[in-house]
C-alpha positions in Angstrom: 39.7 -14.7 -36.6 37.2 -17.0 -34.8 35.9 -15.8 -31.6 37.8 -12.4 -31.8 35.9 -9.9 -30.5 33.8 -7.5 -33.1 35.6 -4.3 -31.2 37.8 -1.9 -32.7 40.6 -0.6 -30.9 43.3 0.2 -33.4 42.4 3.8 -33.7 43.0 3.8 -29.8 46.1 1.3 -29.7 48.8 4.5 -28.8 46.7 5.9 -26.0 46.2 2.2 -24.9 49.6 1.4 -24.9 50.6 4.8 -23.5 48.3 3.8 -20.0 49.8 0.3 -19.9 53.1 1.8 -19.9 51.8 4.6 -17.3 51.0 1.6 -15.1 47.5 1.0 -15.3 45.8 -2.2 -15.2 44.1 -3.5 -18.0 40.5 -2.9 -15.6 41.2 0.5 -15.2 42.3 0.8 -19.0 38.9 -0.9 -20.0 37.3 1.5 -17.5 38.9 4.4 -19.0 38.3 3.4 -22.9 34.4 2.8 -21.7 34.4 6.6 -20.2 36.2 8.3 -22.8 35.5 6.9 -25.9 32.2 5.2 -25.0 33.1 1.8 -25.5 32.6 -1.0 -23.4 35.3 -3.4 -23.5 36.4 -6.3 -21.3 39.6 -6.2 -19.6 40.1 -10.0 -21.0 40.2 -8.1 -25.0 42.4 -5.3 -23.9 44.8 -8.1 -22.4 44.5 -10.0 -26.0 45.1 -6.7 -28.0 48.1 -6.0 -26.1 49.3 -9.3 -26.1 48.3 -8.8 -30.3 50.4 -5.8 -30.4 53.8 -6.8 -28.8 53.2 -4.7 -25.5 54.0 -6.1 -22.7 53.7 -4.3 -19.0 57.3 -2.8 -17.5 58.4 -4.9 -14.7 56.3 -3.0 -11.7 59.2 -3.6 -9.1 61.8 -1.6 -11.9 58.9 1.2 -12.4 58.7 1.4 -8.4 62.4 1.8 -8.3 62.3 4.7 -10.6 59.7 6.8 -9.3 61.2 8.7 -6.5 58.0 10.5 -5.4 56.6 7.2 -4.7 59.9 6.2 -2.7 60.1 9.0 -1.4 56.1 9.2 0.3 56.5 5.6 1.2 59.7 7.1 3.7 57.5 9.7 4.6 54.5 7.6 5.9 56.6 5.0 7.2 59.0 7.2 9.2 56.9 10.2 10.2 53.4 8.8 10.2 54.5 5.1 11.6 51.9 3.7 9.3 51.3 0.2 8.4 51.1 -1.4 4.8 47.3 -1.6 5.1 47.0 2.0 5.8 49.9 3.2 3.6 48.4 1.5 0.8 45.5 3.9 1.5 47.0 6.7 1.4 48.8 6.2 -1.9 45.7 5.1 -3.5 44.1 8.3 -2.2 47.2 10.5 -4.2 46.7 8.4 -7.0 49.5 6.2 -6.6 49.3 2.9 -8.6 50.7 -0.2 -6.6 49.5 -3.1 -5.1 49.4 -4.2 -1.5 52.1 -7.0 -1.7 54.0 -4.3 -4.3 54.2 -2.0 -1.5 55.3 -4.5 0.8 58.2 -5.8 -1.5 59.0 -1.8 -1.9 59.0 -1.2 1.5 61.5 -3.8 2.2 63.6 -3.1 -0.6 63.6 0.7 1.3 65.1 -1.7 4.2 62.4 -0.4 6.2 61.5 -3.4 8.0 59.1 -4.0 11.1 61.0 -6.6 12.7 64.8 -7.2 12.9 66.8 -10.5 14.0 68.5 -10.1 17.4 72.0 -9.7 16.0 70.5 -6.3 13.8 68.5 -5.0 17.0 71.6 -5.1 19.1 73.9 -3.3 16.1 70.7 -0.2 15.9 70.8 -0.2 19.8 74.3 0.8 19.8 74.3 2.8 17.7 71.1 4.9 18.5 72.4 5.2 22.0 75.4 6.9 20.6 73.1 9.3 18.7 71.0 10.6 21.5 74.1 11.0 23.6 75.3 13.3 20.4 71.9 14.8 20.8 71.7 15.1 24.6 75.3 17.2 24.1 74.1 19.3 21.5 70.9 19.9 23.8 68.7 19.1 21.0 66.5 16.4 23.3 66.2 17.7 26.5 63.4 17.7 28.1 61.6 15.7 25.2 59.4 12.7 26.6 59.1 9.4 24.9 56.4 10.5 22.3 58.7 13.8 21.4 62.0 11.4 21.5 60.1 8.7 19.0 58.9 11.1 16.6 62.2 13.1 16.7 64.5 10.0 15.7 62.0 9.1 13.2 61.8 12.3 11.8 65.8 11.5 11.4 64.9 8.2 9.6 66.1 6.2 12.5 63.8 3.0 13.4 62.8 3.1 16.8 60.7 1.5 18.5 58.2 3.5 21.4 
């Protein structure tokens, strides 16, 4: 083929495949045939031998909604942390989580854990987060907590409160 590159990667087309469908990007894939097998190999010819061998990449949004850790530490961070995108991306990248800024955004939201609310949605969680801490209040559960004890323990409840 003219203007195909000279590099063999049939003998490492499973493990290839097997990291695409793990979720990895074709830079860290070239990255990792480069350490591994000592090949260096553009991320351009690992997208054209995919693209050769019928693999495509899994929908990132359907392999977010399966992965429950993930889910699960985005709740986490959000809720007991109160931590922005910019800084929950961090952290995932740091455990070795593979998403994207905007994919954690659209996760996020998908969570329907948003930062803002319209008025009509802010008045409905008002409601009904005054009925809770009365229900704590008579259980005895919140005396004597202060604001920064109160805002932790609702969000420690998964309940979106604002300071």
């Amino acid at each position: 083929m003219p203007g195909r590159s000279a590099i063999n990667l049939e003998p490492y087309k499973e493990e290839i495949i097997q990291l695409v469908r793990d979720g990895l990007s074709t830079s860290n894939i070239a990255a990792h045939v480069r350490v591994r097998h000592g090949i260096t190999v553009s991320e351009r010819t690992i997208k054209s031998r995919l693209k050769e061998w019928g693999t495509r990449r899994r929908n990132q949004a359907q392999n977010f909604n399966t992965d429950s850790a993930l889910r699960d530490r985005i709740k986490a961070l959000f809720f007991e942390y109160g931590l922005e995108d910019k800084e929950m991306f961090r952290v995932l990248q740091d455990e070795g989580f593979q998403i994207s800024l905007r994919s954690l955004g659209k996760l996020r939201r998908s969570l329907n854990l948003h930062r803002r609310e319209n008025p009509t949605q802010a008045e409905q969680r008002t409601s009904t987060l005054k009925a809770m801490i009365r229900e704590e209040l008579a259980k005895g559960t919140i005396v004597g907590y202060g604001k920064e004890l109160l805002h932790r323990h609702f969000r420690s409840l998964g309940v979106i409160v604002s300071r």
